[in-house]
C-alpha positions, 0 to 999 in steps of 0.5 A, a space after each residue: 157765099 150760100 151756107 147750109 145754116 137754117 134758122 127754124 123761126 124769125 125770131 131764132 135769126 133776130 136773136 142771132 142778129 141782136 147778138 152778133 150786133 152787139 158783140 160788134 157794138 153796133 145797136 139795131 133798132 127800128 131806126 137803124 135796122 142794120 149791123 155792118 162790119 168786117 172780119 178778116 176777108 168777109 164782109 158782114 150786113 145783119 139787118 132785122 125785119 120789123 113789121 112783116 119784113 124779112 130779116 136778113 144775114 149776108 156774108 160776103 168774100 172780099 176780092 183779094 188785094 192785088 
């Protein structure tokens, strides 16, 4: 699902990152780099970059139950 959000610098995503993280209680770290979880019908992956790697917040829309 593409979005309209613009983060200005990397580190206005990493904090965003930290904070949805540990709102969910998943730590990211440099060993485990990514958060993932669900809320209602979308599924969430947060991961941060370290050492000139990009950071990363994909939302996904999970199919409907038949």
């Amino acid at each position: 699902m593409e979005t309209n959000i613009i983060f200005a610098k990397k580190e206005d995503l990493d904090n965003f990152i930290y904070n949805i993280s540990y709102r969910v209680k998943q730590k990211i770290n440099k060993r485990k780099q990514t958060a993932a979880f669900s809320y209602r019908d979308m599924n969430f992956e947060c991961t941060v970059g370290f050492n000139n790697a990009d950071s990363k917040f994909i939302i996904k829309k999970t199919s409907a139950q038949l």
